[in-house]
Backbone as JSON Lines, residues from 0, in Angstrom:
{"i":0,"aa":"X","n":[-18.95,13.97,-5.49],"ca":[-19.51,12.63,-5.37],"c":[-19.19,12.1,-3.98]}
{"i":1,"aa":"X","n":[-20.13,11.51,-3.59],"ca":[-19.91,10.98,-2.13],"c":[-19.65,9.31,-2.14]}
{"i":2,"aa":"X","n":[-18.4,9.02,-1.16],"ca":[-18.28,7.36,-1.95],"c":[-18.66,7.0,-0.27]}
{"i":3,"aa":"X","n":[-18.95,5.57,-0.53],"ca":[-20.14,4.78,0.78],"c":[-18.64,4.39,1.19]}
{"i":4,"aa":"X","n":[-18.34,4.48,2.96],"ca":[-17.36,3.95,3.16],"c":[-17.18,2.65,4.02]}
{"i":5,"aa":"X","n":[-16.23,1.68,3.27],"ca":[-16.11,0.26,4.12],"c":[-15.15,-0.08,4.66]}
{"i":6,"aa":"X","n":[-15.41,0.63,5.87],"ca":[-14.25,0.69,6.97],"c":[-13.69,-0.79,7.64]}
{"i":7,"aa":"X","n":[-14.32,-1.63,7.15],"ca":[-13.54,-2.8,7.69],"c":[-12.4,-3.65,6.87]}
{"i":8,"aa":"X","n":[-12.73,-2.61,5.61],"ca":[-11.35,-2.99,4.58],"c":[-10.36,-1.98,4.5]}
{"i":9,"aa":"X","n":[-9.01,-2.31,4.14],"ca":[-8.29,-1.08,3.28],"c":[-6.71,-1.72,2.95]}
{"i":10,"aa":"X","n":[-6.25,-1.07,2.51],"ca":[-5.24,-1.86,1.59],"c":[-4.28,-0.13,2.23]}
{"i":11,"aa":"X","n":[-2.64,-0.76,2.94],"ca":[-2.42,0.07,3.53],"c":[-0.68,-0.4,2.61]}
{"i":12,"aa":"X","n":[-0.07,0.48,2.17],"ca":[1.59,-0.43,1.88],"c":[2.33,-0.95,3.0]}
{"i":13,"aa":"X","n":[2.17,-0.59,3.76],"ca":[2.62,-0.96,5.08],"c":[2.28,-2.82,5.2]}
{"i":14,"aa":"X","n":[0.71,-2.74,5.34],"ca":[0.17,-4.17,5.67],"c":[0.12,-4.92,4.04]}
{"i":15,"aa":"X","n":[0.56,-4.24,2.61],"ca":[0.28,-4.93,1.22],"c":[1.45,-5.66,1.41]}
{"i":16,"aa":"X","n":[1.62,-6.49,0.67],"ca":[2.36,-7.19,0.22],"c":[2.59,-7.56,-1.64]}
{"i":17,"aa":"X","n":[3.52,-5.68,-2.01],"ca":[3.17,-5.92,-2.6],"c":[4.37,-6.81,-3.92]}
{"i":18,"aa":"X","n":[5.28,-7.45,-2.82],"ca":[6.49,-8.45,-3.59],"c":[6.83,-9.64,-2.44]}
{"i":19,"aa":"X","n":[6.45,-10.67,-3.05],"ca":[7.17,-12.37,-2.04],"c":[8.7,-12.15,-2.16]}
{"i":20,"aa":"X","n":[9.47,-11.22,-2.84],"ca":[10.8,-11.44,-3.0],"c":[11.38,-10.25,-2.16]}
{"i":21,"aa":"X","n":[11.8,-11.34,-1.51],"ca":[12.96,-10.57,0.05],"c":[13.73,-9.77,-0.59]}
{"i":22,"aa":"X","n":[14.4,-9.57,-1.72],"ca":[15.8,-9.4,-1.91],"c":[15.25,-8.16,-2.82]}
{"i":23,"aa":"X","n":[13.65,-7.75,-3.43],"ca":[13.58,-6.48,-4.37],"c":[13.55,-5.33,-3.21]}
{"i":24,"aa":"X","n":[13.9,-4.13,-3.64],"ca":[14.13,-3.27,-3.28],"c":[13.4,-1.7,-3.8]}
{"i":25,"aa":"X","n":[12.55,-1.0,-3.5],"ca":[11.79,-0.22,-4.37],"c":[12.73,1.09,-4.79]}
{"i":26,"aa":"X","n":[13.89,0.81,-4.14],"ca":[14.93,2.37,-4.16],"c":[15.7,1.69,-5.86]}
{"i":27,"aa":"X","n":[15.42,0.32,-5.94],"ca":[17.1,0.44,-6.67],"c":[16.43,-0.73,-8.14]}
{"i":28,"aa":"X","n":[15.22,-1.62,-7.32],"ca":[14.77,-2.71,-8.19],"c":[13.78,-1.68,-9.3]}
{"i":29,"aa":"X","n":[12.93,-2.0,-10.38],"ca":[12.0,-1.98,-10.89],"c":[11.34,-3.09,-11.67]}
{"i":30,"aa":"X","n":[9.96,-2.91,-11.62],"ca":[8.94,-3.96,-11.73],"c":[9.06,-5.56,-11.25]}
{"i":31,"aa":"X","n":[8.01,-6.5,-12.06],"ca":[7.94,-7.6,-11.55],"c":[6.67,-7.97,-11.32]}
{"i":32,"aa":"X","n":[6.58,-9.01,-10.94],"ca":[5.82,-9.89,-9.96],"c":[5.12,-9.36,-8.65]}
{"i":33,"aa":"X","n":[3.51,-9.03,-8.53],"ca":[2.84,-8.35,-7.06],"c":[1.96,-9.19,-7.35]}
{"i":34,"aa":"X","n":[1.07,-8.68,-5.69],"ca":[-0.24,-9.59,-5.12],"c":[-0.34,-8.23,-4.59]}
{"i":35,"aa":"X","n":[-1.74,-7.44,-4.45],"ca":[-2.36,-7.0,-3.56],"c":[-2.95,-7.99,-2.9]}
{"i":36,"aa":"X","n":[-2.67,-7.28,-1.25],"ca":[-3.07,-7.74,-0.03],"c":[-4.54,-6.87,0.42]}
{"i":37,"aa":"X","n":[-5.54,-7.36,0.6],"ca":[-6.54,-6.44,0.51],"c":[-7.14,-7.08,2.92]}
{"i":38,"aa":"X","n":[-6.95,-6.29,3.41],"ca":[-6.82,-6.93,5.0],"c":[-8.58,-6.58,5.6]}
{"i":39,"aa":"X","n":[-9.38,-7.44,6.1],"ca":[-10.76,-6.95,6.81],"c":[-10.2,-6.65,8.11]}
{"i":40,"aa":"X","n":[-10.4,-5.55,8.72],"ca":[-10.13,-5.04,9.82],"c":[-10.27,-5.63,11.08]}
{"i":41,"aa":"X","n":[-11.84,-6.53,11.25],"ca":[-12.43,-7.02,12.14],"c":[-11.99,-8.16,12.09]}
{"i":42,"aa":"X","n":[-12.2,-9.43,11.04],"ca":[-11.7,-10.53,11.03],"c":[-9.98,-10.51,10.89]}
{"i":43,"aa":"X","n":[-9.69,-9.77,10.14],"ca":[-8.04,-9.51,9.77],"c":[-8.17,-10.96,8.5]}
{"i":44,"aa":"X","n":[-8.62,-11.09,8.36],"ca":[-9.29,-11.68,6.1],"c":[-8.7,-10.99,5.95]}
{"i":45,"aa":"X","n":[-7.25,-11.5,4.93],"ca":[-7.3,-11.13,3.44],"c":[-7.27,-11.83,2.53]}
{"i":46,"aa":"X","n":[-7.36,-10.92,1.55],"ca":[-8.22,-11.64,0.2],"c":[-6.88,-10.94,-0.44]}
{"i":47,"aa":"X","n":[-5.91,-11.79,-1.29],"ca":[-5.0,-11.74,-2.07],"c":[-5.52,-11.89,-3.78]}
{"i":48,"aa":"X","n":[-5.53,-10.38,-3.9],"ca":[-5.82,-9.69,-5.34],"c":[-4.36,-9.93,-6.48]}
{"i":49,"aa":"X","n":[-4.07,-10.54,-7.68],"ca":[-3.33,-10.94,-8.79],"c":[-3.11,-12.06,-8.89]}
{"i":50,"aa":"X","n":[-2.08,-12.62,-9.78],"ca":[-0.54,-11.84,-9.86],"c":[-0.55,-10.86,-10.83]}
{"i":51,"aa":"X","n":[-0.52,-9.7,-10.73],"ca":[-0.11,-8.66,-11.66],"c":[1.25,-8.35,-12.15]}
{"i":52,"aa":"X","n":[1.94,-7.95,-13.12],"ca":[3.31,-8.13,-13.7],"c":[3.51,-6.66,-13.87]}
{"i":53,"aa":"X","n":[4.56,-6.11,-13.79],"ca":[4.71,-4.38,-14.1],"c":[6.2,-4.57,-14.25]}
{"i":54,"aa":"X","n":[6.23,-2.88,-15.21],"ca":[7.89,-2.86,-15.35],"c":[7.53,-1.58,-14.15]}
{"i":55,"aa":"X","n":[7.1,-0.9,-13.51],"ca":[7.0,0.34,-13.25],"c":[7.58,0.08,-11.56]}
{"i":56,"aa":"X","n":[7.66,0.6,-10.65],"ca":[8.63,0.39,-9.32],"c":[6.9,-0.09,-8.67]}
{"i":57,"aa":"X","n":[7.47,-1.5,-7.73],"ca":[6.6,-1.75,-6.89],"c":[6.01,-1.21,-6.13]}
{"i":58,"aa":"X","n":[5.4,0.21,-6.03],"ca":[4.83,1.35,-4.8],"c":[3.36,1.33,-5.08]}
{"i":59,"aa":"X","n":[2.88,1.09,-3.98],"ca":[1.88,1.25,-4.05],"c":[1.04,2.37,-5.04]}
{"i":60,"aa":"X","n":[1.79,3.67,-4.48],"ca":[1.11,5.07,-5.17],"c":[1.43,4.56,-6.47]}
{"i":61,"aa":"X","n":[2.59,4.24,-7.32],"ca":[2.82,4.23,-8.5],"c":[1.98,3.15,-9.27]}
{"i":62,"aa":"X","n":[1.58,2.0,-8.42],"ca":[0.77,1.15,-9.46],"c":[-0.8,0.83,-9.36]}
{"i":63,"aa":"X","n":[-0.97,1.39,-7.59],"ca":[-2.51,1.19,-7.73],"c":[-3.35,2.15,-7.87]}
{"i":64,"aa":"X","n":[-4.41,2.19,-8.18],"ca":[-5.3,3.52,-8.24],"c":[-6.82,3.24,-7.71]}
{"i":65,"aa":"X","n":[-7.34,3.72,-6.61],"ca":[-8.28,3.34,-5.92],"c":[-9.02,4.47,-6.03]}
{"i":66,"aa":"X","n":[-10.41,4.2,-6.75],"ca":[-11.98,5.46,-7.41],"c":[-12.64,4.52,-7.5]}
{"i":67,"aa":"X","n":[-13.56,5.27,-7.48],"ca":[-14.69,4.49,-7.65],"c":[-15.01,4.15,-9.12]}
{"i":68,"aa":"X","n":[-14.75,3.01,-9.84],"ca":[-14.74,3.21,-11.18],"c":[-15.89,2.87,-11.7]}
{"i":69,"aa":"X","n":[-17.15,2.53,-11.46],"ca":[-18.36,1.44,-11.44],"c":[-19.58,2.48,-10.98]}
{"i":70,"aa":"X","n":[-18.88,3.83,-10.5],"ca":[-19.94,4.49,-9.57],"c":[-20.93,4.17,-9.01]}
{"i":71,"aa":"X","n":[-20.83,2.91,-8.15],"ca":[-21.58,2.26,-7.15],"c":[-21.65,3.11,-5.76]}
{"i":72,"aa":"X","n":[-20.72,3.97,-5.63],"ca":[-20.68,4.61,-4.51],"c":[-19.51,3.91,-3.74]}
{"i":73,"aa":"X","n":[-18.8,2.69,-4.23],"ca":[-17.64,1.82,-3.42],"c":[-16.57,1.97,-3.98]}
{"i":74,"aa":"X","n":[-15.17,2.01,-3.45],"ca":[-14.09,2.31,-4.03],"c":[-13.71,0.84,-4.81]}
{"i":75,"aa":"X","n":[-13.07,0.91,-5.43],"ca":[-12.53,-0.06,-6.54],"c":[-11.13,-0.02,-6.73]}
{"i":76,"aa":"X","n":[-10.81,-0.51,-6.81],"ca":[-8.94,-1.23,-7.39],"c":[-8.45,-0.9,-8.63]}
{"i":77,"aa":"X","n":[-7.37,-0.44,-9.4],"ca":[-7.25,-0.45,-10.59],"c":[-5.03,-0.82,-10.53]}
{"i":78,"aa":"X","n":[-5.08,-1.85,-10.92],"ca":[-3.77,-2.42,-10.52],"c":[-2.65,-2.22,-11.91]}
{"i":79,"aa":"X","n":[-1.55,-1.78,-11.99],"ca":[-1.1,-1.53,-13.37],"c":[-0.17,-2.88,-13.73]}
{"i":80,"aa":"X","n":[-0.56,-3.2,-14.99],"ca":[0.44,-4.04,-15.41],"c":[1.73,-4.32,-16.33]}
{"i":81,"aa":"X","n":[2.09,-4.48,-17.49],"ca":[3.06,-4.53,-18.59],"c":[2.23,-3.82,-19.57]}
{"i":82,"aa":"X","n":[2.54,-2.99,-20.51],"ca":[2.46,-2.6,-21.6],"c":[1.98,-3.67,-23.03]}
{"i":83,"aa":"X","n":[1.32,-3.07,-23.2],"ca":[0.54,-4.06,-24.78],"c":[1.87,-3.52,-25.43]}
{"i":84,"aa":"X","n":[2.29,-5.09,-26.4],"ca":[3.29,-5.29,-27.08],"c":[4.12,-4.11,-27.44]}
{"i":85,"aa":"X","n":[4.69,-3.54,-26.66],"ca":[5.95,-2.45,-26.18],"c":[5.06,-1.47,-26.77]}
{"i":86,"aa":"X","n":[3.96,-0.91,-26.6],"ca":[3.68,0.56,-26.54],"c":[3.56,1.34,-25.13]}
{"i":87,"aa":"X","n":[3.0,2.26,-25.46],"ca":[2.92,3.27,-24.97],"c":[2.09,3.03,-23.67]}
{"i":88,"aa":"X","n":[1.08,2.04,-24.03],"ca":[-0.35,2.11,-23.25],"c":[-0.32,1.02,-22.17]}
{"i":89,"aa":"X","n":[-0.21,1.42,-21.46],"ca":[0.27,0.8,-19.87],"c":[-1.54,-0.69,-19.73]}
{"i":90,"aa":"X","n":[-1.24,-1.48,-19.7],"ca":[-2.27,-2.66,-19.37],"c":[-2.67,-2.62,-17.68]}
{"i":91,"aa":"X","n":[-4.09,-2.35,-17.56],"ca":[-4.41,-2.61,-15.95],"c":[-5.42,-3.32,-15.49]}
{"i":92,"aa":"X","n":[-5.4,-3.9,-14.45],"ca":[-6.79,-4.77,-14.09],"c":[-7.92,-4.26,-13.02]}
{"i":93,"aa":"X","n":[-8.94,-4.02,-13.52],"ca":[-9.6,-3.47,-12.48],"c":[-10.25,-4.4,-11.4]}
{"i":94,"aa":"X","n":[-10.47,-4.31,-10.05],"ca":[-10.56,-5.25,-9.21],"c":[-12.47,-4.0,-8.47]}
{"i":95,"aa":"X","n":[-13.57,-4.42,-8.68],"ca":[-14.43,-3.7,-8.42],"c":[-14.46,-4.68,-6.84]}
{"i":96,"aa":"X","n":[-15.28,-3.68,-5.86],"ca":[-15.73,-4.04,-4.77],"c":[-17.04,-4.36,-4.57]}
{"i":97,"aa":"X","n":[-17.45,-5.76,-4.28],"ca":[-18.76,-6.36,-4.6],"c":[-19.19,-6.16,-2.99]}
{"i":98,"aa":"X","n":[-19.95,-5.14,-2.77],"ca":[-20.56,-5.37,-1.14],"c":[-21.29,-6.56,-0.82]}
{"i":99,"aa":"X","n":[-21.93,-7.17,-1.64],"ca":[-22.61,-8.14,-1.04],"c":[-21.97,-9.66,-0.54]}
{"i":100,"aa":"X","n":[-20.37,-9.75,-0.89],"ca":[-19.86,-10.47,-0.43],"c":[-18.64,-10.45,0.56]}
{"i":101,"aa":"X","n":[-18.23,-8.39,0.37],"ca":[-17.11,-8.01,1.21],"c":[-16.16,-7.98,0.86]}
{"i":102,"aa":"X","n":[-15.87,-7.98,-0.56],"ca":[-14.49,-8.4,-1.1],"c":[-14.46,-7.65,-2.87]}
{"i":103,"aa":"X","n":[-13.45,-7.98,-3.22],"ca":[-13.47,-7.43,-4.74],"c":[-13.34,-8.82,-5.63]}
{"i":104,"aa":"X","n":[-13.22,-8.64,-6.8],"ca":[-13.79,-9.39,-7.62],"c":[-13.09,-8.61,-9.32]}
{"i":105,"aa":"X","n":[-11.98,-9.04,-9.89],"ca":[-11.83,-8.78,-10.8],"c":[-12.52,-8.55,-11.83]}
{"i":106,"aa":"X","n":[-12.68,-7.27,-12.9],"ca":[-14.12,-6.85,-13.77],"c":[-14.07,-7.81,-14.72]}
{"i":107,"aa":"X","n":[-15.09,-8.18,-15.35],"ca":[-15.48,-9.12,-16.43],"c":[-16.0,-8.54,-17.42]}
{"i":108,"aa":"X","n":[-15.77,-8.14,-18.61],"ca":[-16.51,-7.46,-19.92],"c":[-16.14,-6.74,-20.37]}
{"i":109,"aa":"X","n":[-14.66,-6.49,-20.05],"ca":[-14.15,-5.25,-20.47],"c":[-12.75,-5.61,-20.8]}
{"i":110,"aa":"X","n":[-11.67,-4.66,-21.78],"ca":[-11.25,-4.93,-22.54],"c":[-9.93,-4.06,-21.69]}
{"i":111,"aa":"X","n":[-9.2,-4.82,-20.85],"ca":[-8.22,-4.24,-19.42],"c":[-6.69,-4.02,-20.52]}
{"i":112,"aa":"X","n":[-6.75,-3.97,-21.7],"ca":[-5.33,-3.85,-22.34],"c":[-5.01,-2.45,-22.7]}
{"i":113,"aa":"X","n":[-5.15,-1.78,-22.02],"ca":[-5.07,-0.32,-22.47],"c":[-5.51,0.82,-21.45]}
{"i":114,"aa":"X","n":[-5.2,1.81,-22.09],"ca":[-5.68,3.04,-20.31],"c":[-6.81,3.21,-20.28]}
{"i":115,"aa":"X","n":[-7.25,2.8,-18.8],"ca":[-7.95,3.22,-18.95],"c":[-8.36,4.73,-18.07]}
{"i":116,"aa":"X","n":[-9.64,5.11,-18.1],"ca":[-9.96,6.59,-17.71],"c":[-11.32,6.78,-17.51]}
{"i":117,"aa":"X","n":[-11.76,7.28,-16.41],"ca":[-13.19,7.67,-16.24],"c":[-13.94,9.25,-16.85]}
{"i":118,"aa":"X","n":[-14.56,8.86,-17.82],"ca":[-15.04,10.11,-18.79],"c":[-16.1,10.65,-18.1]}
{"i":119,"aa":"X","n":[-16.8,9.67,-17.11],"ca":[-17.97,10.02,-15.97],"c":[-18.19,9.05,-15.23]}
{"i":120,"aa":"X","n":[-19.0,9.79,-14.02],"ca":[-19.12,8.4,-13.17],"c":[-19.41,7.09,-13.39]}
{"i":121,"aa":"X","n":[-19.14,6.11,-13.32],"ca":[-19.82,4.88,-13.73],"c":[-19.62,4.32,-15.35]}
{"i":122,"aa":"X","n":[-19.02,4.92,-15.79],"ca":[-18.54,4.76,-17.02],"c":[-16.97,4.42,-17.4]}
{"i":123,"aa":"X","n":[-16.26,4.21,-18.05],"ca":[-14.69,3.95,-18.5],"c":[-14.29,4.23,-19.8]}
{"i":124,"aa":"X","n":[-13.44,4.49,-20.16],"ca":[-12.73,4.48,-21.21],"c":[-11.79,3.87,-21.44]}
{"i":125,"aa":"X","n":[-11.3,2.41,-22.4],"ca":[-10.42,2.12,-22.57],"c":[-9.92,1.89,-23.71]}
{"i":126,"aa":"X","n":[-8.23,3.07,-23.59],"ca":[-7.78,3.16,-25.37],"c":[-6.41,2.07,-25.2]}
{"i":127,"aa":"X","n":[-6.58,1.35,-26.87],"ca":[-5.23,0.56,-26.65],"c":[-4.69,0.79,-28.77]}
{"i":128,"aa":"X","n":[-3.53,0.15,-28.32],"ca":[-3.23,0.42,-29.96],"c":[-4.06,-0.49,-31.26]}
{"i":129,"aa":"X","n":[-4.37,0.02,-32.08],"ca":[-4.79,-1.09,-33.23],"c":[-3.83,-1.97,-33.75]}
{"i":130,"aa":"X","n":[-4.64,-3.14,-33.95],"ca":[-3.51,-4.14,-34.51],"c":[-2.45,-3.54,-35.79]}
{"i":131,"aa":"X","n":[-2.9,-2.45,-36.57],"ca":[-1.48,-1.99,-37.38],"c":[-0.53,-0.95,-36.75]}
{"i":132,"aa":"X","n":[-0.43,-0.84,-35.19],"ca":[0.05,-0.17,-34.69],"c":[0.32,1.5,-35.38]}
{"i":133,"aa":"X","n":[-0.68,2.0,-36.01],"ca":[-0.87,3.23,-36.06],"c":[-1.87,4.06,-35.75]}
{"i":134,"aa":"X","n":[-2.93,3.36,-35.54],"ca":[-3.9,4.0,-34.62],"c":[-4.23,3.46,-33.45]}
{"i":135,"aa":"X","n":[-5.13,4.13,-33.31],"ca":[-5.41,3.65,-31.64],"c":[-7.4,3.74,-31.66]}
{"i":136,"aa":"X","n":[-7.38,2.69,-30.56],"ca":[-9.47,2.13,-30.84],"c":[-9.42,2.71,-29.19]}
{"i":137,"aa":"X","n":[-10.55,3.55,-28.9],"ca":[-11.38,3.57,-28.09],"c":[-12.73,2.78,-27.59]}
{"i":138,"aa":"X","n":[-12.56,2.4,-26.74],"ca":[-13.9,1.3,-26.41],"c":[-14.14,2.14,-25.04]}
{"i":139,"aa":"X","n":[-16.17,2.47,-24.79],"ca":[-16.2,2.9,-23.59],"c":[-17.44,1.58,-23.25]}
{"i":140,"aa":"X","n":[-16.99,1.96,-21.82],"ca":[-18.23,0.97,-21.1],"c":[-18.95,1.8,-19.94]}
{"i":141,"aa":"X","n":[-19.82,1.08,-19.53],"ca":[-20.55,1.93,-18.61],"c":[-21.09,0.76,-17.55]}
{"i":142,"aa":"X","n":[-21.36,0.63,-16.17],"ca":[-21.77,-0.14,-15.39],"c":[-23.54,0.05,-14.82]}
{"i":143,"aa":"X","n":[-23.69,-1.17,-15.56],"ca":[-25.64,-1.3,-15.46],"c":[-25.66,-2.54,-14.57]}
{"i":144,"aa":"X","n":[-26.84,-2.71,-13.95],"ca":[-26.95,-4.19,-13.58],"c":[-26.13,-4.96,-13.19]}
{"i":145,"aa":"X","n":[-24.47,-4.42,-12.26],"ca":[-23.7,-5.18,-11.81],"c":[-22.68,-5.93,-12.85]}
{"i":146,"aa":"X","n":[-22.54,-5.06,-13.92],"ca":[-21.65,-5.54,-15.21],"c":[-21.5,-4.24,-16.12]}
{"i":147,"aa":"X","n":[-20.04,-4.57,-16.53],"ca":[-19.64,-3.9,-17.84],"c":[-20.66,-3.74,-18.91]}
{"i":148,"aa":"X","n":[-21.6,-2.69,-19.4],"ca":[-21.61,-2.99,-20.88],"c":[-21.48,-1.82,-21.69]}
{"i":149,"aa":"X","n":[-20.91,-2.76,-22.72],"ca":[-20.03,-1.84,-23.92],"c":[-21.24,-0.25,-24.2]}
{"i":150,"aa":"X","n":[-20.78,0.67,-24.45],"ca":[-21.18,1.97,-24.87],"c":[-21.17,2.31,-26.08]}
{"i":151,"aa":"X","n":[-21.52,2.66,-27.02],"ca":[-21.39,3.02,-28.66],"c":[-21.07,4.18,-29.21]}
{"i":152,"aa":"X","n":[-20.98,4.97,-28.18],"ca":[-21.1,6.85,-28.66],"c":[-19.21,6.71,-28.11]}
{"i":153,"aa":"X","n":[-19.0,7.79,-29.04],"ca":[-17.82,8.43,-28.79],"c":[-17.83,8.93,-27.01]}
{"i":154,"aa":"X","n":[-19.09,10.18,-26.71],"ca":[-18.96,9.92,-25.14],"c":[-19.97,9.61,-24.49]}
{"i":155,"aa":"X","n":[-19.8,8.65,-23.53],"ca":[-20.8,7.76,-23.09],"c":[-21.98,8.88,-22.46]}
């Protein structure tokens, strides 16, 4: 797959910011409180993505995940957060990249409490626990028309 590239953005750990607190430490602290820092190259804009909450160590590699999840051809954000009521299944927010305004834009229609996973391009999978905490619901979506919508088949 070939992704369209927008070189006047990028999100670097160096230039993120991804803790206001002087005093955490990624060798010794874990989780908390982040903001992705998302920087335009040319203007030097940024556009400050959360607050996202994690128990997992503030590193970039460890909490963000940047694919194209929308298969628009643009890379996308996927930020990790706290766990649905102490399981297993890690909560994340996806932050899609809207070209027509230059910036990302948190996803709307979709159900961010659970893992998610790309089963194919342009499509998602997101599993979280059932309310009797013994099974677990799959919900897939797929991106039409600049939005989430829900999928019905086991695979999309």
């Amino acid at each position: 797959m070939k992704f369209k590239v927008v070189p006047v953005l990028y999100i670097d750990e160096e230039q993120t910011e991804l803790t206001r607190d002087k005093s955490y430490n990624p060798k010794t602290s874990i989780g908390g409180a982040y903001n992705i820092l998302v920087t335009n190259k040319i203007n030097h804009k940024i556009q400050v993505l959360g607050t996202e909450v994690t128990a997992l160590p503030r590193i970039a590699s460890k909490i963000l995940v940047i694919e194209d999840f929308n298969g628009d051809g643009y890379l996308d954000i996927m930020a990790a957060n706290l766990p649905i009521a102490q399981s297993g299944y890690l909560a994340s927010t996806i932050y899609v990249y809207k070209p027509e305004f230059k910036n990302f834009s948190e996803s709307e229609g979709i159900i961010q409490q659970g893992t998610i996973d790309t089963p194919k391009p342009g499509c998602i999978s997101v599993e979280y626990p059932h309310p009797n905490n013994f099974e677990t619901i799959t919900d897939f979506y797929c991106w039409k028309n600049g939005k989430w919508k829900p999928v019905n088949l086991k695979q999309p």
